[in-house]
C-alpha positions in Angstrom: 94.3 108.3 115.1 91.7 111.1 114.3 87.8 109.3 112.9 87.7 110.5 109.4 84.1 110.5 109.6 84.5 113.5 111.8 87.4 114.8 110.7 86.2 116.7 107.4 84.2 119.4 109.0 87.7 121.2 110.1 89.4 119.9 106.6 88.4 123.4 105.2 89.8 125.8 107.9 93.1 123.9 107.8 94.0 124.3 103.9 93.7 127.2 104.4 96.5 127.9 107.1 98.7 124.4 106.0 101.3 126.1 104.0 104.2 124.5 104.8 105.8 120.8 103.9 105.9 120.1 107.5 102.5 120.6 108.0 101.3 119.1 105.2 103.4 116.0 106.0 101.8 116.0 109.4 98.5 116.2 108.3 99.5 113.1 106.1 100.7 111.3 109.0 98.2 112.2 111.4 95.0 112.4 109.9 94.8 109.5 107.4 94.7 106.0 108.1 98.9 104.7 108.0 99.4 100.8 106.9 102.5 101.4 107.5 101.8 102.1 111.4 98.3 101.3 111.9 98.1 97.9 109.8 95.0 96.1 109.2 92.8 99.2 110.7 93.9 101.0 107.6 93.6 98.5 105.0 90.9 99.7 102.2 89.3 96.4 100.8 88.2 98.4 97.4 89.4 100.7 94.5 86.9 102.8 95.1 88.6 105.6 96.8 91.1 105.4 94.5 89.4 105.5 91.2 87.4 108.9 92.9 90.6 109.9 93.5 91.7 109.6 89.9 88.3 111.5 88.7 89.0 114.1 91.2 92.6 114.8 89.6 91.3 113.8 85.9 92.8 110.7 85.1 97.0 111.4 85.9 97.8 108.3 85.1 96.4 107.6 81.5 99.1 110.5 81.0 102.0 108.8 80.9 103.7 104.7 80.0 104.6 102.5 83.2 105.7 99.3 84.6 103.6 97.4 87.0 105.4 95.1 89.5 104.4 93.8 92.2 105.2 90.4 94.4 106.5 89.5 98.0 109.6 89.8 97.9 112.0 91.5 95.8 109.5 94.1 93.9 111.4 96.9 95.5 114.6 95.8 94.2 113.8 95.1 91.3 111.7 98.7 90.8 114.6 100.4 91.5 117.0 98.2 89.1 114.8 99.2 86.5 114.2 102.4 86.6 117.8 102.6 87.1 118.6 101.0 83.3 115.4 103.4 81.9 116.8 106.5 83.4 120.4 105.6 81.9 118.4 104.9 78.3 117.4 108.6 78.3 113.9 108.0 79.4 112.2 110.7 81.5 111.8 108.2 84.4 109.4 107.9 87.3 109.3 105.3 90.5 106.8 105.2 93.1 107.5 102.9 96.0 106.7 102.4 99.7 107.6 102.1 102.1 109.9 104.8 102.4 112.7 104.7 105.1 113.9 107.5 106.2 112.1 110.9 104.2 108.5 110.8 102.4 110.1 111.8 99.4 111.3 108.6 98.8 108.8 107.4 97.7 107.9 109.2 94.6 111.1 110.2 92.4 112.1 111.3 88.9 115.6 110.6 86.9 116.6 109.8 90.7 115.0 112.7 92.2 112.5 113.1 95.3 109.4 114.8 94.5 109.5 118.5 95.0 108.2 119.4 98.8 106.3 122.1 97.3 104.3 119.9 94.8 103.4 117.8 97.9 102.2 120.8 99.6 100.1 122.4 96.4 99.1 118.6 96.2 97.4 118.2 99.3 95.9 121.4 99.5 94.3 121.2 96.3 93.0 117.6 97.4 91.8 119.5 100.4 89.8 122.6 98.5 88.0 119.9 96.1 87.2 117.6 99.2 85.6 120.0 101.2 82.2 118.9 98.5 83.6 115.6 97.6 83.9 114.3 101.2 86.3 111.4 100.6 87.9 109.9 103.1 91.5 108.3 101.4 94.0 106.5 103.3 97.4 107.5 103.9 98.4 105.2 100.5 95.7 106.0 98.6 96.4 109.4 98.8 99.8 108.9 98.2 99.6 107.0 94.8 97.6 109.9 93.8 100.2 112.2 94.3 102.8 110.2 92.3 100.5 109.8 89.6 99.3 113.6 89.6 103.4 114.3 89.5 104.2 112.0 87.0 101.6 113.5 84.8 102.2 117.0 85.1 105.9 116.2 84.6 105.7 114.6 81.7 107.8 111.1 82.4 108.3 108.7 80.0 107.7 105.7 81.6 106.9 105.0 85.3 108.0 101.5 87.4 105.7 101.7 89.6 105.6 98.9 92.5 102.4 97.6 94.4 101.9 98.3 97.9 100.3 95.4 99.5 99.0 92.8 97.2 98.0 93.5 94.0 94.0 93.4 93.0 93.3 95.9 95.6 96.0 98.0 95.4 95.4 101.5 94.7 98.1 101.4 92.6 96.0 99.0 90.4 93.5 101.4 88.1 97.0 101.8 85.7 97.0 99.9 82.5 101.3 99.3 82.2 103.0 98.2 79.4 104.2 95.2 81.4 103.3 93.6 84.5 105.5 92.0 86.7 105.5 89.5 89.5 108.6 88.4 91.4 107.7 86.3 93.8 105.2 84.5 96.1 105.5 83.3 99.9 103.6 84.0 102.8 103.1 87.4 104.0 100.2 89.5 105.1 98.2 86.2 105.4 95.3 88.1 107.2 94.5 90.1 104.1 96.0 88.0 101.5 95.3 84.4 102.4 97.1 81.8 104.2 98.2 80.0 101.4 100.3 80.2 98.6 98.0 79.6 96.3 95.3 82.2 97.5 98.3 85.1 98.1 99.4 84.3 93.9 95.7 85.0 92.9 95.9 88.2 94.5 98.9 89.3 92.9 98.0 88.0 89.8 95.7 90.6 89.8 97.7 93.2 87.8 97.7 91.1 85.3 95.9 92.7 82.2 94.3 91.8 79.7 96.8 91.9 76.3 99.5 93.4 78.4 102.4 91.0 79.1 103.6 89.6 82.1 106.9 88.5 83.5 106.8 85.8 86.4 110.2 86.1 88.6 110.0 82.5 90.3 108.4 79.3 89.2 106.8 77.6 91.8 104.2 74.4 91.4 101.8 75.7 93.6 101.3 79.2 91.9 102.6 78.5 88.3 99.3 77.4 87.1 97.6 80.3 88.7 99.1 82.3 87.1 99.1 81.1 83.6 95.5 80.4 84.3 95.0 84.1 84.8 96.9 85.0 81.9 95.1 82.5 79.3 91.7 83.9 80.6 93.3 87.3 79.7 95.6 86.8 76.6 98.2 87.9 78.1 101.4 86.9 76.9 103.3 85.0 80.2 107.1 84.5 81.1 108.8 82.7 83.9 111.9 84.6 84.0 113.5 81.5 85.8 112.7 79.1 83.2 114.8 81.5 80.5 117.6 82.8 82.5 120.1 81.4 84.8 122.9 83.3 86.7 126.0 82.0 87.8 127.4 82.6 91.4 128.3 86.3 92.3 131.6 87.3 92.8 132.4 90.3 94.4 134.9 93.4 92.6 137.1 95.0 94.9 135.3 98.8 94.5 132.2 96.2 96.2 130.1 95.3 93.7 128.9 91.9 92.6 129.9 90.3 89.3 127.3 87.5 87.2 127.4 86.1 84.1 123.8 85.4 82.8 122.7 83.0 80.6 119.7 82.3 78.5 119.3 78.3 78.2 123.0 77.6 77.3 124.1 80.4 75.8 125.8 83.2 77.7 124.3 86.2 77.3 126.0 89.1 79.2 129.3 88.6 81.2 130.9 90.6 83.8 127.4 92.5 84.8 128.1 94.3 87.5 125.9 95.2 90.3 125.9 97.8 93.8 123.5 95.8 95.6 125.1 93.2 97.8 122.6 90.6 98.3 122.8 87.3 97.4 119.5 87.1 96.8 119.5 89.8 93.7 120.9 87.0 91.3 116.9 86.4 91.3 116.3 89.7 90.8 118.8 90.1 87.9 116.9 87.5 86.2 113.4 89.5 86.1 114.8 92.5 85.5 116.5 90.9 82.3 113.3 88.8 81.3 111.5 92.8 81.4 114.4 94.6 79.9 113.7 91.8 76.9 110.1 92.6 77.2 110.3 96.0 76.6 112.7 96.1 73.8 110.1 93.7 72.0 107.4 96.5 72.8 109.8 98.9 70.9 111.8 100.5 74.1 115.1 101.4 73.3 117.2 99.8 75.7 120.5 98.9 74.7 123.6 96.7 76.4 125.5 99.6 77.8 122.4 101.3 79.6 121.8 97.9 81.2 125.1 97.6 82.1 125.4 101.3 83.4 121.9 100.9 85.3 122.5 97.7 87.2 126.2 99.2 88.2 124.5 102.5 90.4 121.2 101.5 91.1 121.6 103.2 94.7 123.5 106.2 93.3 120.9 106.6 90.6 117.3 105.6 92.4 118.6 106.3 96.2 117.9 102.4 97.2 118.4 101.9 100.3 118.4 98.9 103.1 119.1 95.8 100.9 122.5 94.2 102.4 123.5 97.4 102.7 127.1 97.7 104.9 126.7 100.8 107.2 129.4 99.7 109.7 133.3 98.4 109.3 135.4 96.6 112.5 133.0 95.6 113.6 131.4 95.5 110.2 127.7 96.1 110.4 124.7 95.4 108.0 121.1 95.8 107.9 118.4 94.3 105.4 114.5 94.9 105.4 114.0 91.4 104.8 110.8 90.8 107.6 108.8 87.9 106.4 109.4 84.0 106.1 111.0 84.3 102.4 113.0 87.2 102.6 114.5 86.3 105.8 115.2 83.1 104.4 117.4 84.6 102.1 119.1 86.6 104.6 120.1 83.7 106.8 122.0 82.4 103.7 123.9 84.9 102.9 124.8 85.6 106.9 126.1 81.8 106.7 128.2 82.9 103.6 129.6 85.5 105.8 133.1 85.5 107.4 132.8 86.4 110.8 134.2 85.2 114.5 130.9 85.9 117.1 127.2 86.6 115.1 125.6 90.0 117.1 121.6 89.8 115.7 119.8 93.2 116.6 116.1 92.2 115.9 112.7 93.5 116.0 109.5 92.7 114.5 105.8 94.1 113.8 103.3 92.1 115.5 100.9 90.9 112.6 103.9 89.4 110.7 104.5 85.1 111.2 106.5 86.0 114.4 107.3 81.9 114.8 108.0 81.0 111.1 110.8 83.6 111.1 112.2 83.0 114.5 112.4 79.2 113.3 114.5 80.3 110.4 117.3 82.2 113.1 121.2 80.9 113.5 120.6 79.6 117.5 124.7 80.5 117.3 124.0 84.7 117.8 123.6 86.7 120.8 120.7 88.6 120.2 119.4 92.2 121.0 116.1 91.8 121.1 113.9 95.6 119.9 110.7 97.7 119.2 110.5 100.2 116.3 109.0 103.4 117.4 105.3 102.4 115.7 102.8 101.5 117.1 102.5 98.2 115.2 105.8 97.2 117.0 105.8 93.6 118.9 106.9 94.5 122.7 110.6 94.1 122.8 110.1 91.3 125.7 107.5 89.4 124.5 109.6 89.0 121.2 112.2 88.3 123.5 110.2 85.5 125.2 108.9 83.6 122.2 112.5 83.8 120.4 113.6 81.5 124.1 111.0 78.7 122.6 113.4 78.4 119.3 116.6 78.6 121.7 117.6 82.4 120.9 118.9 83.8 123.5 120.0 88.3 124.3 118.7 90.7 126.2 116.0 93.3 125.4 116.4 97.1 124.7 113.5 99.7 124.4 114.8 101.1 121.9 116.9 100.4 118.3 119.5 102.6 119.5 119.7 101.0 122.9 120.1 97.6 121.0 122.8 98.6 118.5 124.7 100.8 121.2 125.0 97.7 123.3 125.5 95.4 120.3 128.5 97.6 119.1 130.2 97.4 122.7 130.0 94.0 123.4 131.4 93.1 119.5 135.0 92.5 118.7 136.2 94.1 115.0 136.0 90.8 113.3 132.6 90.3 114.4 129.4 91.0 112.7 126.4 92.4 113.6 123.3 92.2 111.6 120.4 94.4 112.3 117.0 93.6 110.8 113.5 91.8 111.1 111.2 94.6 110.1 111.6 97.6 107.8 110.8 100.2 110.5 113.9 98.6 112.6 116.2 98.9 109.7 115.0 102.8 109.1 116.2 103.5 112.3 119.6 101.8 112.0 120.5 103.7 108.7 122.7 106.5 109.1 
């Protein structure tokens, strides 16, 4: 990774002769600090690049209406869900979220659709021109958010969902002022830049919080309840616990694969037969924010009505391209991944392996080595045979050391260099009514993906 501090002096020559996506996306990667790769080293502890960012570009984001949601778990789902039902009211729609898994483009989308490679390209290079005075020096995600905003603006959206990045206060993607913020959850995660408690993590996120602008609360929880309506009462912003209003019943599953909840609001059932493409257990939870906002909204005046829910929550990876959550990319022996990494999400993954039919357990696993190693290890079925694995980053945990400190919590494999190694040898060893699960960290479960 290239010093920024001495970088800038050759910024001018190159935006000049950067003229293709490729380039530009190699620039991206190679030049600016990468959370995604680099961790902690590229962690910005201010909004100050970002807010010259959003002087440089005049102000993209006061040009267009957006959705704020952030939270440990579950924000990406629930991004997607919702921009899902928007895009199926009409509405012009933007999402920004990160990480992506397999293509940049991801991460920025309209009505479903990447960004245009050649508005990345004029992006960056007019970023370039003015910085050759300016001298900034953004980080890979700074720069990034930026470039959704700038696109969402000279597009013209009518809303955005736009989801935090890491945290909440800090976040670069925290200088918008949204019609509604929301917060799904709270466990630990990124306790080295967040706090190493609950409560500490919740007053980070509550962060986005607003004042005046409303804010939906996916999970109630004593230690982080009153931090948040603390926040919110200092602010006067108007506060739901999603939770507390909506309940939903146990999924079942249709035969074209999709899960089926009735929802209800106190006693009263308030849409049957809701049917959703997302296969996790775990989304019932998600359901339940995404309802509290689509109420939210239609308070604020959004048009949303019943069928566009219905319509949205039914293709959310047909319409937003979601990818990685339960998702079945194998049959006999069937095969599923999930980007569940830390202590809560993997929680949630445990349970719904247990609530899985299957004869032998094949567990293809790697992790990034500033995550709670331990507290997810603790969480594992000892039952599996495990294929123990490094992500190509450089923020991988070394396959055998993983392999090593999994042998304390009785989990026993073998080790493979590589993700492809690990699910090659995972695949011959299974019989077809075995499963094998492949996860731990988002980077291992962006390999596996076809």
């Amino acid at each position: 990774m290239q010093n920024l501090s001495s970088l800038f002096a050759i910024l001018s020559i190159k935006s000049d002769i950067m003229q293709s996506y490729e380039e530009v996306i190699s620039y991206l990667y190679d030049h600016l600090p990468y959370y995604q790769r680099s961790g902690q080293a590229a962690y910005k502890d201010s909004l100050d690049n970002t807010i010259a960012l959003d002087v440089m570009f005049d102000h993209p984001h006061k040009n267009f209406k957006s959705v704020h949601i952030a939270g440990t778990n579950g924000k990406g789902s629930v991004s997607h869900m919702l921009a899902s039902i928007l895009m199926k009211c009409g509405y012009k729609t933007g999402l920004y979220t990160s990480p992506h898994l397999k293509d940049f483009r991801e991460r920025i989308r309209i009505n479903g659709e990447k960004i245009d490679p050649e508005f990345v390209v004029e992006f960056v290079s007019e970023f370039l021109s003015q910085n050759t005075v300016k001298g900034l020096e953004p980080s890979f995600f700074e720069l990034t958010v930026m470039m959704a905003f700038e696109y969402f603006s000279k597009n013209k959206v009518d809303i955005a969902v736009i989801e935090v990045g890491l945290g909440g206060r800090l976040d670069s993607t925290n200088i918008i002022m949204p019609e509604l913020s929301v917060i799904t959850n709270i466990s630990l995660d990124h306790t080295y830049l967040l706090g190493d408690t609950l409560g500490k993590i919740a007053l980070e996120k509550a962060g986005i919080i607003k004042k005046k602008v409303p804010v939906i609360i996916g999970e109630s929880h004593p230690q982080t309840g009153m931090i948040f309506k603390g926040v919110a009462t200092e602010l006067s912003a108007p506060l739901d616990f999603a939770d507390q209003n909506f309940r939903v019943g146990v999924g079942l599953l249709s035969k074209d694969n999709r899960q089926i909840f009735t929802v209800r609001k106190g006693e009263m059932v308030i849409y049957q037969n809701l049917r959703l493409d997302l296969l996790g257990i775990y989304q019932a939870k998600n359901i339940c924010t995404v309802i509290a906002a689509v109420e939210q909204l239609r308070h604020q005046g959004w048009i949303i009505p019943e069928s566009a829910l219905r319509n949205g929550l039914e293709k959310v990876c047909e319409n937003t391209g979601l990818m990685g959550r339960w998702q079945v990319i194998g049959a006999n022996p069937r095969i599923i991944c999930d980007t569940g990494h830390n202590e809560g999400g993997m929680r949630e993954v445990v349970t719904q392996i247990s609530q899985t039919p299957y004869k032998k357990l094949h567990f293809v696993i790697g992790m990034v080595s500033d995550k709670d190693i331990a507290g997810v290890l603790n969480l594992l079925p000892r039952e599996a045979v495990y294929y123990f694995t490094k992500a190509a980053i450089p923020r991988a945990l070394d396959e055998n050391q993983l392999m090593k400190m999994a042998a304390f919590f009785s989990l026993h494999g073998k080790s493979f260099p590589s993700v492809s190694e690990a699910i090659g040898s995972a695949k011959l060893n299974a019989d077809k009514d075995d499963l094998i699960f492949i996860g731990g960290s988002t980077f291992i479960v962006a390999e596996a993906i076809p």
